[in-house]
C-alpha positions as CSV (number, residue, x, y, z in Angstrom):
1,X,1.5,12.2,21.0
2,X,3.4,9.0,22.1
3,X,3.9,6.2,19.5
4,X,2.0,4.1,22.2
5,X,-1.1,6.8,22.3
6,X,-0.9,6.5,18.2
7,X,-1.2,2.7,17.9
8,X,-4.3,2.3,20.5
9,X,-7.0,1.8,18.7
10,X,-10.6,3.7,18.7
11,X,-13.4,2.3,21.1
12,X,-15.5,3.0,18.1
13,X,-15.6,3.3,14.6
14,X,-18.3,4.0,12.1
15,X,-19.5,0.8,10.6
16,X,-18.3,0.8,6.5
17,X,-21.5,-0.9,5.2
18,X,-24.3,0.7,7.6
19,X,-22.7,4.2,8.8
20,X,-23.7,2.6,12.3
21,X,-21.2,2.2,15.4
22,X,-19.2,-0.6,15.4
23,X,-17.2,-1.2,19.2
24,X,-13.9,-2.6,19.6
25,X,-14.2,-6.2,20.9
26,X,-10.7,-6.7,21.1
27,X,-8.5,-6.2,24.4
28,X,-4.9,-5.6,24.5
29,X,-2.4,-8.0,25.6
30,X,-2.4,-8.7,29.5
31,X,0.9,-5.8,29.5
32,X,-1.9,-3.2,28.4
33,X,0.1,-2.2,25.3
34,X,-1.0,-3.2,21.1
35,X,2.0,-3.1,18.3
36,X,2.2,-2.5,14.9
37,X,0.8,-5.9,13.3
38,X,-2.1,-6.7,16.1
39,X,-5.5,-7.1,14.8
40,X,-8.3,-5.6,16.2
41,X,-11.9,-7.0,15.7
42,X,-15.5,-4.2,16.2
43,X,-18.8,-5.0,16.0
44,X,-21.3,-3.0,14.5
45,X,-24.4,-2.3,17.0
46,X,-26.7,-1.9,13.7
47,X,-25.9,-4.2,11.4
48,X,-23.9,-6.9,13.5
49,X,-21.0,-6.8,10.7
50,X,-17.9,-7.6,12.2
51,X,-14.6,-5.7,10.8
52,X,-10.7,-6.8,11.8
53,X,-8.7,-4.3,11.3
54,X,-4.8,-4.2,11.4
55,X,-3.0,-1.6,13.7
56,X,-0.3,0.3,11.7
57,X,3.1,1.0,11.9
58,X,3.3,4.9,13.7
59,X,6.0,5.7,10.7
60,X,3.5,4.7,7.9
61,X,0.6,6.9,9.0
C-alpha cells in the first residue's frame, strides 16, 4: 500500500459519542492528493456531531 493510499482518509467512520456513521465532509485539495497535517471534518448522520480529525504522518502509524 502506497503512502498516498495510507493517508486518504475513510468515507466513514463510526461516530465516538453515538456509535452512529459519521461521513467525511472534507474534499481533498483540487490535485486530488491529502498530506500528513490536513484536517479532515465527518458528520455524524445520527447525532449531527461533527469530528475534525488530523491525517497522520504514514511513518507514525
Amino acid at each position: 500500500m502506497s503512502d498516498e493510499d495510507r493517508l486518504r482518509p475513510h468515507e466513514v467512520i463510526d461516530c465516538i459519542d453515538c456509535g452512529g456513521r459519521a461521513h467525511l465532509l472534507t474534499k481533498p485539495r483540487e490535485d486530488g492528493r491529502w498530506e500528513p497535517g490536513d484536517v479532515v471534518a465527518y458528520r455524524c448522520e445520527d447525532c449531527l456531531d461533527r469530528w475534525d480529525l488530523v491525517l497522520p504522518d504514514p511513518d507514525d502509524v
